[in-house]
Biopython code that builds the backbone (N, CA, C, O; Angstrom):
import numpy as np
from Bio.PDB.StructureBuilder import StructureBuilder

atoms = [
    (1, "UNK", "N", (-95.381, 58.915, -144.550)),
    (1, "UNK", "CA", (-96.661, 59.331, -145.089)),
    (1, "UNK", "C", (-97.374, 60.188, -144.057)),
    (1, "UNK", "O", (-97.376, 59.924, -142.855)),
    (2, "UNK", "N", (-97.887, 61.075, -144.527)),
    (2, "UNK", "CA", (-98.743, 62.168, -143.702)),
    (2, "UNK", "C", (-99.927, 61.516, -142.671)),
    (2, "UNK", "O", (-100.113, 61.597, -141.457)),
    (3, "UNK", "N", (-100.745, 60.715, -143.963)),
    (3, "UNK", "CA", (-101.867, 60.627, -143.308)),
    (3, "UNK", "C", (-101.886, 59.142, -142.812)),
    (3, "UNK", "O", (-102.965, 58.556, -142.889)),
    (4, "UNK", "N", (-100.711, 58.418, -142.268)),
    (4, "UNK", "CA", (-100.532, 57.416, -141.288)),
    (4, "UNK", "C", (-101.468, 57.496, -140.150)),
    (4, "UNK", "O", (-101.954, 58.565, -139.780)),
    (5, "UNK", "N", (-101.673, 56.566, -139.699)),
    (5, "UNK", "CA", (-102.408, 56.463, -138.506)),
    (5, "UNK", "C", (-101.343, 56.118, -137.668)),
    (5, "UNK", "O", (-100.346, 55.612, -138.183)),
    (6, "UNK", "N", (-101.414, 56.399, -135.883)),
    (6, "UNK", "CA", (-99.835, 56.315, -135.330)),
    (6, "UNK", "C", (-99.521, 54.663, -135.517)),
    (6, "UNK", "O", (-98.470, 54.028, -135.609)),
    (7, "UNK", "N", (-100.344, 54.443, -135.523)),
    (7, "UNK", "CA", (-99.984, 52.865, -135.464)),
    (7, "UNK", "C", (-99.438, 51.891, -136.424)),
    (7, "UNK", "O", (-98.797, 50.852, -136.266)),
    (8, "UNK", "N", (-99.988, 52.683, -137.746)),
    (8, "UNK", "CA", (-99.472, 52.201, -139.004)),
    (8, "UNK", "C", (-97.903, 52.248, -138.946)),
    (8, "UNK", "O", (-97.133, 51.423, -139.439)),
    (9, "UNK", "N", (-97.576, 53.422, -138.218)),
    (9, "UNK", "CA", (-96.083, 53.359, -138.524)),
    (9, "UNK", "C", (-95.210, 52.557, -137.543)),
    (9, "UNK", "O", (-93.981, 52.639, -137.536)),
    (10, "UNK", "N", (-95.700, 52.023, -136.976)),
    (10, "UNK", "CA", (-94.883, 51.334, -135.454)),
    (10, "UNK", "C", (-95.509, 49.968, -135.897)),
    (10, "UNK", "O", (-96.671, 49.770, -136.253)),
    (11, "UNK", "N", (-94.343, 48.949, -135.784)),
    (11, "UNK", "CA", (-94.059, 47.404, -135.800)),
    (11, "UNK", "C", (-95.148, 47.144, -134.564)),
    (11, "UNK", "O", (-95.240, 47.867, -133.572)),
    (12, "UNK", "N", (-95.900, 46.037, -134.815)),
    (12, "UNK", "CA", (-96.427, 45.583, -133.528)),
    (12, "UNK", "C", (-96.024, 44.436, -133.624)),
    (12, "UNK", "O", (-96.275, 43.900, -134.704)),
    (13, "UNK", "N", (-95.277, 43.619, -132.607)),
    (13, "UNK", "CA", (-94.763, 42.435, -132.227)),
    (13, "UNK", "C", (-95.816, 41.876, -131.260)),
    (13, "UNK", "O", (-96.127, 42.475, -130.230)),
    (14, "UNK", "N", (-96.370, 40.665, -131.645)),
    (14, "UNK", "CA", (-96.663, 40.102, -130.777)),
    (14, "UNK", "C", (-96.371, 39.010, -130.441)),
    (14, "UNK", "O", (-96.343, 38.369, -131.492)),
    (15, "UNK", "N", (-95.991, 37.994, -129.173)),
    (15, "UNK", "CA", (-95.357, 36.835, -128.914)),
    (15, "UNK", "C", (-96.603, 35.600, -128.864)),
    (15, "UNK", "O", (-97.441, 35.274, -128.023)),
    (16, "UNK", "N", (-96.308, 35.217, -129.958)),
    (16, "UNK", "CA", (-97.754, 33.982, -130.352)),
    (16, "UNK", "C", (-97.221, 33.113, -128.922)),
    (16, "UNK", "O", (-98.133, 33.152, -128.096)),
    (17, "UNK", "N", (-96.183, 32.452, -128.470)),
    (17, "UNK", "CA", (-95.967, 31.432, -127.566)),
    (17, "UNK", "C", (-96.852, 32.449, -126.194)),
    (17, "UNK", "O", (-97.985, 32.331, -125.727)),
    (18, "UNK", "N", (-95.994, 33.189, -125.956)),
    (18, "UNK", "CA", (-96.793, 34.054, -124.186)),
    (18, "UNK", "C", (-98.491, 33.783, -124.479)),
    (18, "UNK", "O", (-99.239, 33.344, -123.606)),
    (19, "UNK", "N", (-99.004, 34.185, -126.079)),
    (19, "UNK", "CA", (-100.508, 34.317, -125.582)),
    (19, "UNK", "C", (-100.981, 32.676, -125.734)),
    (19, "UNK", "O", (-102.057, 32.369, -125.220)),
    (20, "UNK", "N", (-100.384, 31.887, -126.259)),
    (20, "UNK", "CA", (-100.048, 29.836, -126.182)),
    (20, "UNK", "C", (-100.427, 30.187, -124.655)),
    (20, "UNK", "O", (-101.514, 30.508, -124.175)),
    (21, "UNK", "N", (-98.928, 29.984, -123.941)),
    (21, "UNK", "CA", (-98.927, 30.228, -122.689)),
    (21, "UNK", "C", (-100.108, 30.738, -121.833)),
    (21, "UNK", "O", (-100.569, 29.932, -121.025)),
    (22, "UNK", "N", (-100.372, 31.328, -121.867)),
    (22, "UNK", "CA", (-101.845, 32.513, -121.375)),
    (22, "UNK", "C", (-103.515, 31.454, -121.685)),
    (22, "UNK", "O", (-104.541, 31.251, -121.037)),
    (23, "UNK", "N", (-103.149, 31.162, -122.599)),
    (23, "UNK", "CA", (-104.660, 30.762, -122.819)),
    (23, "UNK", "C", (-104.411, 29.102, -122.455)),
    (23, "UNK", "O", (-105.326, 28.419, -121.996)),
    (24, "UNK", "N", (-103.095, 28.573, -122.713)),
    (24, "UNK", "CA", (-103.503, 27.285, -122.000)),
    (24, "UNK", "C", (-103.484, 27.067, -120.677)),
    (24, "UNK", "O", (-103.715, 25.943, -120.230)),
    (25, "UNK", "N", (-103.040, 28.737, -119.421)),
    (25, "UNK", "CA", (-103.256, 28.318, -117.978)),
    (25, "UNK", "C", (-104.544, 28.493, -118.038)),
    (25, "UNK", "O", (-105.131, 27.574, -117.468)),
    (26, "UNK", "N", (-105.520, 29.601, -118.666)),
    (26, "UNK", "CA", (-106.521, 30.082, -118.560)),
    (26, "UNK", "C", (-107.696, 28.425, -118.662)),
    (26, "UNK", "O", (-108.601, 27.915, -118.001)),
    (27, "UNK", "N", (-107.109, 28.212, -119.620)),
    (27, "UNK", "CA", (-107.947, 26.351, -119.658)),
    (27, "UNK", "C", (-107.570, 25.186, -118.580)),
    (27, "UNK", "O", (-108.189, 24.148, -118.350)),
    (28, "UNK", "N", (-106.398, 25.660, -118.003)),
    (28, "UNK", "CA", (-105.596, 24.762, -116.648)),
    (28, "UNK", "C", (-106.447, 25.143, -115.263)),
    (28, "UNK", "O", (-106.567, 24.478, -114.234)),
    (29, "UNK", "N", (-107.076, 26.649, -115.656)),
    (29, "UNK", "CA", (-107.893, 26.992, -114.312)),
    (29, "UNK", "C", (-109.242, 26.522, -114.384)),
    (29, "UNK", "O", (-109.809, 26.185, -113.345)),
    (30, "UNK", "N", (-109.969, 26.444, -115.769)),
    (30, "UNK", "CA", (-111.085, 26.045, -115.694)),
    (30, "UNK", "C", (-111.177, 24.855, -115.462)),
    (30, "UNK", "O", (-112.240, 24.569, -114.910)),
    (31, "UNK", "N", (-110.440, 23.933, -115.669)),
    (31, "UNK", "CA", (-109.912, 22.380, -115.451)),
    (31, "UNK", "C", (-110.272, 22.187, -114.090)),
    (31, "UNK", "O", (-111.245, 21.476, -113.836)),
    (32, "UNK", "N", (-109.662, 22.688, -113.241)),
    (32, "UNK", "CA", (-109.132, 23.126, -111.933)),
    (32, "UNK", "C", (-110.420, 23.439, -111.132)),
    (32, "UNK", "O", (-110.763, 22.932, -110.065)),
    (33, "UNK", "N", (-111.144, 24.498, -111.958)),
    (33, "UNK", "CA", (-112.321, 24.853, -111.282)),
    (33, "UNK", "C", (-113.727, 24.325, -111.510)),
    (33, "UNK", "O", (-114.495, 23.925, -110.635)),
    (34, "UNK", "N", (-113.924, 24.377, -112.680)),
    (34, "UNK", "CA", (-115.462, 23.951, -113.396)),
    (34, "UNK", "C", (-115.615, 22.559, -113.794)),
    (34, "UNK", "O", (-114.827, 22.175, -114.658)),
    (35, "UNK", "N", (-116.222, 21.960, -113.474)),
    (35, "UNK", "CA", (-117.036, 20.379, -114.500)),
    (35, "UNK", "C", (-116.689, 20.511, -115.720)),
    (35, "UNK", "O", (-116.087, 19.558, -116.213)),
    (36, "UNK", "N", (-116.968, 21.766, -116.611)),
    (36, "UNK", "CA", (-117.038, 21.427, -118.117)),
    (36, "UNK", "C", (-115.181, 21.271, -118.300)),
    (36, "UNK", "O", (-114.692, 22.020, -119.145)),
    (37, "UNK", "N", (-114.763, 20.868, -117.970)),
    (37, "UNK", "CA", (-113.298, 20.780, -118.262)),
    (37, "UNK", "C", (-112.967, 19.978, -119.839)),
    (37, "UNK", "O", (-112.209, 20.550, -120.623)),
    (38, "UNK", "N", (-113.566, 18.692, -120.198)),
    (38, "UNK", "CA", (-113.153, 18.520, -121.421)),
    (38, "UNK", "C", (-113.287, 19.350, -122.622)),
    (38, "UNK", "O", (-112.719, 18.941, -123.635)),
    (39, "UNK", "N", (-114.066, 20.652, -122.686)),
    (39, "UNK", "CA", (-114.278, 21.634, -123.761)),
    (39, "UNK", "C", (-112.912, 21.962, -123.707)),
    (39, "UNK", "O", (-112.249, 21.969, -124.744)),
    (40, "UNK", "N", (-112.254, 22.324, -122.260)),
    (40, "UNK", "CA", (-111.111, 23.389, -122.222)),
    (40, "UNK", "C", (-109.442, 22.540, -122.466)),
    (40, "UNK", "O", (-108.354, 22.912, -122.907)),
    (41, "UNK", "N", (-109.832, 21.616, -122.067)),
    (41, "UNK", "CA", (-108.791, 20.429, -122.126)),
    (41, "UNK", "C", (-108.614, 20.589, -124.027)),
    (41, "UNK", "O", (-107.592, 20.991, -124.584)),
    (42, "UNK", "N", (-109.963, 20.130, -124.765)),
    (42, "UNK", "CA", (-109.751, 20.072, -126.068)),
    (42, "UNK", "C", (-109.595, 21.283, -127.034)),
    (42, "UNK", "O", (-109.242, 21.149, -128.206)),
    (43, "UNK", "N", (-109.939, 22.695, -126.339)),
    (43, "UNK", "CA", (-109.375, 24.053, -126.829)),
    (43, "UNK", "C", (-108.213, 24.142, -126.541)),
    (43, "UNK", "O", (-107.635, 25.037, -127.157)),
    (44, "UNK", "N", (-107.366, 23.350, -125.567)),
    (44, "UNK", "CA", (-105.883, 23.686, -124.946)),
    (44, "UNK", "C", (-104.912, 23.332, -126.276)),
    (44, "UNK", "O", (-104.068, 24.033, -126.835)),
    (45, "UNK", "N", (-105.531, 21.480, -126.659)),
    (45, "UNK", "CA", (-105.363, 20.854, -127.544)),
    (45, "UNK", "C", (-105.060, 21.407, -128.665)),
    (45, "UNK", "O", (-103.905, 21.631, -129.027)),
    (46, "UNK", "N", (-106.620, 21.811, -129.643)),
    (46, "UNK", "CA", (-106.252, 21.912, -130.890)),
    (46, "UNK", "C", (-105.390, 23.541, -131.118)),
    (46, "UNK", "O", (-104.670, 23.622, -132.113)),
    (47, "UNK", "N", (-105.474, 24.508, -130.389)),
    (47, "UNK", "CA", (-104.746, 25.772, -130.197)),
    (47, "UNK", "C", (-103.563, 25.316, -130.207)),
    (47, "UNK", "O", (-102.961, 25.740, -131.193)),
    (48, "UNK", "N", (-102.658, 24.329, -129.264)),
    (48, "UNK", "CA", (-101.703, 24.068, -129.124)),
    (48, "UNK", "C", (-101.434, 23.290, -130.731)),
    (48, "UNK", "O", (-100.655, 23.882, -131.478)),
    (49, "UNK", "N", (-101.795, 22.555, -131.016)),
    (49, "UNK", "CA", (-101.441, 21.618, -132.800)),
    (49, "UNK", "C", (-101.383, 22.846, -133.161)),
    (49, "UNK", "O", (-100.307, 23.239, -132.711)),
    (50, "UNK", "N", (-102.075, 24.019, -133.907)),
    (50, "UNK", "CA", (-102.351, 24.764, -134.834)),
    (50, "UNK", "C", (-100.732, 25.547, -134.545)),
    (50, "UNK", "O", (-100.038, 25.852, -135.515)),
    (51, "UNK", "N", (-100.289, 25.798, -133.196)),
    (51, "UNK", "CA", (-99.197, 27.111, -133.002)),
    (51, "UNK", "C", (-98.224, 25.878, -133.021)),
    (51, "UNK", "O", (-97.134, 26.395, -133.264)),
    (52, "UNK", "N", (-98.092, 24.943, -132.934)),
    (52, "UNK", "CA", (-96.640, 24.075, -133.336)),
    (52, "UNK", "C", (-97.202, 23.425, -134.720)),
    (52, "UNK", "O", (-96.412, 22.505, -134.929)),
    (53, "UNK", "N", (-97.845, 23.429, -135.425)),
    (53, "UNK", "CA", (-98.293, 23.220, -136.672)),
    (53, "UNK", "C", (-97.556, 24.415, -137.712)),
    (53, "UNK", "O", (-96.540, 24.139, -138.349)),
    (54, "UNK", "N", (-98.161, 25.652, -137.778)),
    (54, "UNK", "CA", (-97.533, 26.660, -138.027)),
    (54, "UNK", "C", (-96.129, 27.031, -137.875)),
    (54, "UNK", "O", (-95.459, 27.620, -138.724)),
    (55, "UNK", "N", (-95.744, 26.647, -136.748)),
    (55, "UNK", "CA", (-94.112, 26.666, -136.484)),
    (55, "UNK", "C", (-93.443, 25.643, -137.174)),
    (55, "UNK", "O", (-92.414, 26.017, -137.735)),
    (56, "UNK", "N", (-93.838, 24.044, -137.332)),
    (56, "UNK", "CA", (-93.139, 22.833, -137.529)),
    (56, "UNK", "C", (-94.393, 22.423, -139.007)),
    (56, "UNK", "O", (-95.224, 21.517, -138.951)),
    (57, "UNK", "N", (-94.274, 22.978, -139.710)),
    (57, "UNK", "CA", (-94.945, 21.786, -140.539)),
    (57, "UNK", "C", (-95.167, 20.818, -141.520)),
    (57, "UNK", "O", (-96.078, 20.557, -142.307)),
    (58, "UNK", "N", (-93.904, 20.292, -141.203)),
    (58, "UNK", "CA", (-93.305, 18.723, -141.519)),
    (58, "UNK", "C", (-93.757, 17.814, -139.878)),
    (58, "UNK", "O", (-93.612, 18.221, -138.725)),
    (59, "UNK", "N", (-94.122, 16.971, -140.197)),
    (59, "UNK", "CA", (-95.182, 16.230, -138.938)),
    (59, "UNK", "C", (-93.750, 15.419, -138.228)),
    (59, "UNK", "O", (-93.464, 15.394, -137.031)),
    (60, "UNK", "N", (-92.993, 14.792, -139.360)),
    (60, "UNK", "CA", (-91.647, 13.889, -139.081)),
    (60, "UNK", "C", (-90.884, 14.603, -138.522)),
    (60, "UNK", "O", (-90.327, 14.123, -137.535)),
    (61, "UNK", "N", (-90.461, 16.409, -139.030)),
    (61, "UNK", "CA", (-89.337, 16.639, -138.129)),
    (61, "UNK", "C", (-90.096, 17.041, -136.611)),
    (61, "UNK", "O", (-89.445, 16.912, -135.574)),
    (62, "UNK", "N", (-90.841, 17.300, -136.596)),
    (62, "UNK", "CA", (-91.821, 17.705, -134.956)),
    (62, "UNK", "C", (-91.339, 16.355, -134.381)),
    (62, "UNK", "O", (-90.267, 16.027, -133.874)),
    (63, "UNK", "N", (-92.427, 15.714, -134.613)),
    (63, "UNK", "CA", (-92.132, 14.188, -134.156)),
    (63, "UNK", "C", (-90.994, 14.329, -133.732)),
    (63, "UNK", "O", (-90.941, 14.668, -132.550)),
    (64, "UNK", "N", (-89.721, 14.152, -134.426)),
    (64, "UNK", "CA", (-88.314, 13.997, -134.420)),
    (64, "UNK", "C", (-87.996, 14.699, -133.267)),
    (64, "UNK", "O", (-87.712, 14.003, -132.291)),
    (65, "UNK", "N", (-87.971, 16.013, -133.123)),
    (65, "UNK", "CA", (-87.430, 17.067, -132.997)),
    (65, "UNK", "C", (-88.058, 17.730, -132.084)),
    (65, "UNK", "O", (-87.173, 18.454, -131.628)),
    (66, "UNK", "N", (-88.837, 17.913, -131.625)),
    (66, "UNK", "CA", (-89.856, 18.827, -130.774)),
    (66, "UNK", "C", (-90.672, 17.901, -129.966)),
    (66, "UNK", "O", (-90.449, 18.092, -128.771)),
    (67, "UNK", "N", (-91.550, 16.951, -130.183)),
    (67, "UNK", "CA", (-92.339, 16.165, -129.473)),
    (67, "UNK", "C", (-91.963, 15.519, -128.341)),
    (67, "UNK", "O", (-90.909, 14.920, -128.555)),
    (68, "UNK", "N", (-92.416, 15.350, -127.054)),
    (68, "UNK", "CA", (-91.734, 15.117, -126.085)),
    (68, "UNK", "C", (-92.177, 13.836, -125.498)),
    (68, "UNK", "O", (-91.508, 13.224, -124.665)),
    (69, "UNK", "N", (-93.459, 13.398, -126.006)),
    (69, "UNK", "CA", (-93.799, 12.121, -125.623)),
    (69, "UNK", "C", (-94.107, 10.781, -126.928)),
    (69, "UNK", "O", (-95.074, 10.097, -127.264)),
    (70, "UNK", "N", (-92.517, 10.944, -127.402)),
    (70, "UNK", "CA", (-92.424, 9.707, -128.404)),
    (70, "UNK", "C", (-92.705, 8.432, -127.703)),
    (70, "UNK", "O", (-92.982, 7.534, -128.498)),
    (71, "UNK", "N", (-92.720, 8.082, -126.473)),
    (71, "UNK", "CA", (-93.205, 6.659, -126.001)),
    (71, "UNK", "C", (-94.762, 6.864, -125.958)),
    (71, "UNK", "O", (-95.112, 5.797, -125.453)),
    (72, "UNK", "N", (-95.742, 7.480, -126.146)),
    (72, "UNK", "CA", (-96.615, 7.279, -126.576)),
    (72, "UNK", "C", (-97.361, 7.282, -127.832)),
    (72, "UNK", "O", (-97.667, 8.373, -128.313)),
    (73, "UNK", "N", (-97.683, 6.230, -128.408)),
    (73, "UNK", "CA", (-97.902, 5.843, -129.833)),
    (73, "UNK", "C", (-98.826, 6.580, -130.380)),
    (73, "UNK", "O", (-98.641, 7.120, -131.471)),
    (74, "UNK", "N", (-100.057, 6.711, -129.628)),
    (74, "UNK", "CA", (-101.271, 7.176, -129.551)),
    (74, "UNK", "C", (-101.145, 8.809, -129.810)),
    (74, "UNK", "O", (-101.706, 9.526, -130.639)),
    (75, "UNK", "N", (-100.559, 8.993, -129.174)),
    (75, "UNK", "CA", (-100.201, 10.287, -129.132)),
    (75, "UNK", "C", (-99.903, 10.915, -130.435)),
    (75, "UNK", "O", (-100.562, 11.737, -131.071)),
    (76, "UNK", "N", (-98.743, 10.341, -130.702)),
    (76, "UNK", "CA", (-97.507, 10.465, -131.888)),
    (76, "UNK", "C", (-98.782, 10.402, -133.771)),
    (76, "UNK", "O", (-98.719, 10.936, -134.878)),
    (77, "UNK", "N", (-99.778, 9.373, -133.031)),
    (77, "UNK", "CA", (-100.854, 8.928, -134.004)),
    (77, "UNK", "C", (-101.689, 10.657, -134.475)),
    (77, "UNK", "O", (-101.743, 11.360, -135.484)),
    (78, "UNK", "N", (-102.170, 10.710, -133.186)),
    (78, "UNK", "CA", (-103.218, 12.512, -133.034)),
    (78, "UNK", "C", (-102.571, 13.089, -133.867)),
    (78, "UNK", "O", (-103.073, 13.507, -134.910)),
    (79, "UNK", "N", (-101.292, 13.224, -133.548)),
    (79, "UNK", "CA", (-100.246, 14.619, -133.717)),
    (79, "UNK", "C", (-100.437, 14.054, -135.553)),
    (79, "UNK", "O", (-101.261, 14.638, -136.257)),
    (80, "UNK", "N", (-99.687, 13.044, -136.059)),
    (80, "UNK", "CA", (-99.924, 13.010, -137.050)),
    (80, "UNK", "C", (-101.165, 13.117, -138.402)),
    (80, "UNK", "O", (-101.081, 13.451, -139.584)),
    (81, "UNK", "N", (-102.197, 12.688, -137.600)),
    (81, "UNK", "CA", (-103.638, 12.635, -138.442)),
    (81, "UNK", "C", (-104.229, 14.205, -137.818)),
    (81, "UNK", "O", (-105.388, 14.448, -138.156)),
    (82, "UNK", "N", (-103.652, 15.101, -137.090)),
    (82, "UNK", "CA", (-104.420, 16.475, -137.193)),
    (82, "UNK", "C", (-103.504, 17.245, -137.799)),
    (82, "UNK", "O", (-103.812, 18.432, -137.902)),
    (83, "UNK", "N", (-102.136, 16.804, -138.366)),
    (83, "UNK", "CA", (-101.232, 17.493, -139.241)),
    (83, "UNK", "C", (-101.508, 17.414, -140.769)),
    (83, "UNK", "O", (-101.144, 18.292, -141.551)),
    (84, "UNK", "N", (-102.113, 16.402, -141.094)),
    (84, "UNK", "CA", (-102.749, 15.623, -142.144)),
    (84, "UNK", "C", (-103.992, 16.931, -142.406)),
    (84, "UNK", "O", (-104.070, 17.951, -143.090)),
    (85, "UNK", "N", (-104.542, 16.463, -141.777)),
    (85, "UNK", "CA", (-106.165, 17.125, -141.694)),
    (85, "UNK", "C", (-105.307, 19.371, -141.981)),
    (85, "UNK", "O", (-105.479, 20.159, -142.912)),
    (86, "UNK", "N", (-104.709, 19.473, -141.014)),
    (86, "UNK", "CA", (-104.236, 20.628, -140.957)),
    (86, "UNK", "C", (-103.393, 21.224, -142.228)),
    (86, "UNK", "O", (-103.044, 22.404, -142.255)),
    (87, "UNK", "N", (-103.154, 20.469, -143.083)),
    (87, "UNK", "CA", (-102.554, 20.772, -143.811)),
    (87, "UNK", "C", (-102.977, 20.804, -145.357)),
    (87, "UNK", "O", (-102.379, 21.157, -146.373)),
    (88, "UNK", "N", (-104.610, 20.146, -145.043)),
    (88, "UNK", "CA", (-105.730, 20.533, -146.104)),
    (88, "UNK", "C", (-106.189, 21.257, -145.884)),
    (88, "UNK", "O", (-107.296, 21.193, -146.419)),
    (89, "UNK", "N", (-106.029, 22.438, -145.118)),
    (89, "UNK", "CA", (-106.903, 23.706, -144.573)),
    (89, "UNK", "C", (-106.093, 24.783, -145.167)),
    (89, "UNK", "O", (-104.896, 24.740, -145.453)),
    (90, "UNK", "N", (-106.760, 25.562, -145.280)),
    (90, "UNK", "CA", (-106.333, 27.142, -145.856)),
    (90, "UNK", "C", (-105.678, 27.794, -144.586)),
    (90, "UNK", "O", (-105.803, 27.265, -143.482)),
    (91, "UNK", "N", (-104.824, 29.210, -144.814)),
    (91, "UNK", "CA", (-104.611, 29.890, -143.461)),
    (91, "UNK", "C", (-106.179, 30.652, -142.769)),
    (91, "UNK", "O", (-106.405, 31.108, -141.648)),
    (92, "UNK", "N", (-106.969, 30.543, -143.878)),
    (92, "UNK", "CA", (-108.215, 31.306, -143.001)),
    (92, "UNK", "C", (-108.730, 30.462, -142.558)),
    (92, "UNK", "O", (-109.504, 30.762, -141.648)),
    (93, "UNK", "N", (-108.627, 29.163, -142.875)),
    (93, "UNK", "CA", (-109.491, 27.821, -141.575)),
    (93, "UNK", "C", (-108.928, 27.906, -140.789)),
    (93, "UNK", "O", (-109.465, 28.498, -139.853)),
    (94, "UNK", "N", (-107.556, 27.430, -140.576)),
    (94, "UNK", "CA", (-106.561, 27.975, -139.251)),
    (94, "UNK", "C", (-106.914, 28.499, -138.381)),
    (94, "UNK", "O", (-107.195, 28.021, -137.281)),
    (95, "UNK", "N", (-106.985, 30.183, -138.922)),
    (95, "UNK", "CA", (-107.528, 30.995, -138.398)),
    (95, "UNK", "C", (-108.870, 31.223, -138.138)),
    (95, "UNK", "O", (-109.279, 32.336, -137.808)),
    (96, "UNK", "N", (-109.566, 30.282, -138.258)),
    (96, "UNK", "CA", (-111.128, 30.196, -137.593)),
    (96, "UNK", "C", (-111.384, 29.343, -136.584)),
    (96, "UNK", "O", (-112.335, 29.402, -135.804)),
    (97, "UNK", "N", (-110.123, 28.185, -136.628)),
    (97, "UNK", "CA", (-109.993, 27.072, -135.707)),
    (97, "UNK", "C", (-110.020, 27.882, -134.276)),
    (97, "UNK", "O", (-110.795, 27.807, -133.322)),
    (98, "UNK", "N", (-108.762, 28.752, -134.539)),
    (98, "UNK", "CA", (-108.026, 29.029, -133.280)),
    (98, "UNK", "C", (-109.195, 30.175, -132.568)),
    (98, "UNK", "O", (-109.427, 30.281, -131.363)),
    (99, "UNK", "N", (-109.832, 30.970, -133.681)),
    (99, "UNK", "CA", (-110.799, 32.016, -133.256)),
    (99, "UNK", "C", (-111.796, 31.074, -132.062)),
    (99, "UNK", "O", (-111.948, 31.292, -130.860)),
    (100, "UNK", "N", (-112.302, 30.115, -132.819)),
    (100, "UNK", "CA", (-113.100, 29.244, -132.412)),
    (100, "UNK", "C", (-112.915, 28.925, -130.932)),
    (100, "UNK", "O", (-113.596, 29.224, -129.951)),
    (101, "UNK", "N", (-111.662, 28.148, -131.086)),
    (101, "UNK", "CA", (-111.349, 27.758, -129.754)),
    (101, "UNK", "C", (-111.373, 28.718, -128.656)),
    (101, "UNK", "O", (-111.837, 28.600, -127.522)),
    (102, "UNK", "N", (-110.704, 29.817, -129.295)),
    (102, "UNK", "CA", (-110.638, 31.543, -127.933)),
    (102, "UNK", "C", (-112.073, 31.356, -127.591)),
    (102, "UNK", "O", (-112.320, 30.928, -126.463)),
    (103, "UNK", "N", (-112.898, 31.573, -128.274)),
    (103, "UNK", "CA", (-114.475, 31.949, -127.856)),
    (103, "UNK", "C", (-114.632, 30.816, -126.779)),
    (103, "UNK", "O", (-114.898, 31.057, -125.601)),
    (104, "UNK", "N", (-114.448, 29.610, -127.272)),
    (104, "UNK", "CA", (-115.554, 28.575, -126.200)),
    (104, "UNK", "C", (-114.798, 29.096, -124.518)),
    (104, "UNK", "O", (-115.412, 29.443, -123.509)),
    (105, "UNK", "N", (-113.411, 28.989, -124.707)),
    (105, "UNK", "CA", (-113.158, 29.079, -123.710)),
    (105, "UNK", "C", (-113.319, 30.493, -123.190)),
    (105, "UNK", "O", (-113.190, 30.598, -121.970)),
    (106, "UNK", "N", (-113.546, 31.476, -123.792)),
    (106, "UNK", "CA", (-113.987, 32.614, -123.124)),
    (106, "UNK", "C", (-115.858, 32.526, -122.574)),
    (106, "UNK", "O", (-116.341, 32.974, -121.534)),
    (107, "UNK", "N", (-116.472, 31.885, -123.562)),
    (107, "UNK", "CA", (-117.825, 31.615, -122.793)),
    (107, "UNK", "C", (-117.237, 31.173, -121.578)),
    (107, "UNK", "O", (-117.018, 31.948, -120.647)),
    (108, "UNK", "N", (-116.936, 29.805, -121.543)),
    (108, "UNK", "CA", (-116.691, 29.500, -120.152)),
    (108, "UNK", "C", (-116.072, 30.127, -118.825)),
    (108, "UNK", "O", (-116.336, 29.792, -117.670)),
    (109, "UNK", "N", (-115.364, 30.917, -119.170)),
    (109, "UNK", "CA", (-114.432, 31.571, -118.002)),
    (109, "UNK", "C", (-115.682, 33.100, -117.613)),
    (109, "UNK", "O", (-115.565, 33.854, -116.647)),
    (110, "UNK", "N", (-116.727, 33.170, -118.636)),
    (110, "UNK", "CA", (-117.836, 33.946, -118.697)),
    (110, "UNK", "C", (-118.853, 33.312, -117.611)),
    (110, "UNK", "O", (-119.422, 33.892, -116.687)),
    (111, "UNK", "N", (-118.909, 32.081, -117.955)),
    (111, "UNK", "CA", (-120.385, 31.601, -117.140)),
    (111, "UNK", "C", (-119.989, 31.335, -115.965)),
    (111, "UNK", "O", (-120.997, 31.113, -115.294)),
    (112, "UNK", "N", (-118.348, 31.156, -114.862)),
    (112, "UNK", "CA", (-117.991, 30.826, -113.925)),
    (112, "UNK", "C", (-118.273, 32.074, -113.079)),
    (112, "UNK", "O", (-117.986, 32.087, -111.882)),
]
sb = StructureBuilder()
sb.init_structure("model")
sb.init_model(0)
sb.init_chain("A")
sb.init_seg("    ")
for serial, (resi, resn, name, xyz) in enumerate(atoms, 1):
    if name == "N":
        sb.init_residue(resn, " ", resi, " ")
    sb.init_atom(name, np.array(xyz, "f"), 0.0, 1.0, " ", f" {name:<3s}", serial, name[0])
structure = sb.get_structure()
């Protein structure tokens, strides 16, 4: 098409795990550095459910299959009741969750 924009015509790949990766050291430094650490601890959190949510979402085969701390019950409990909860949400709640979460932790890495 003529009136493409350059970008329209080129694939953009982006690697959801690297920017996972990226934003949960970015919450490992504020941890590290600032007091308010449980905001960033619990943005690390629900970012992390939502991108293995999206990838896995059957709660049993995760569990099964992916989860790495089956000796904790508690744990295994979260994972299941925010898969629950996650799976009455639309993709645009999803996607407001995760928006959500970027922001707080960008205030914070703002006010340091």
């Amino acid at each position: 098409m003529e009136n493409e924009l350059p970008i329209q015509s080129e694939q953009i790949k982006i690697n959801s795990f690297e920017l996972l990766s990226n934003f949960v050291s970015e919450c490992k430094r504020i941890v590290r550095d600032d007091n308010d650490y449980p905001t960033a601890l619990c943005s690390a959190d629900i970012l992390t459910a939502v991108y293995y949510y999206r990838l896995y979402p059957d709660v049993e085969y995760f569990l099964e299959n992916i989860f790495k701390l089956k000796q904790n019950y508690f744990q295994m409990q979260w994972v299941r009741s925010i898969w629950s909860r996650f799976g009455k949400m639309t993709d645009a709640e999803l996607s407001e969750i995760v928006i959500n979460q970027i922001t707080l932790v960008a205030k914070l890495t703002e006010e340091q």
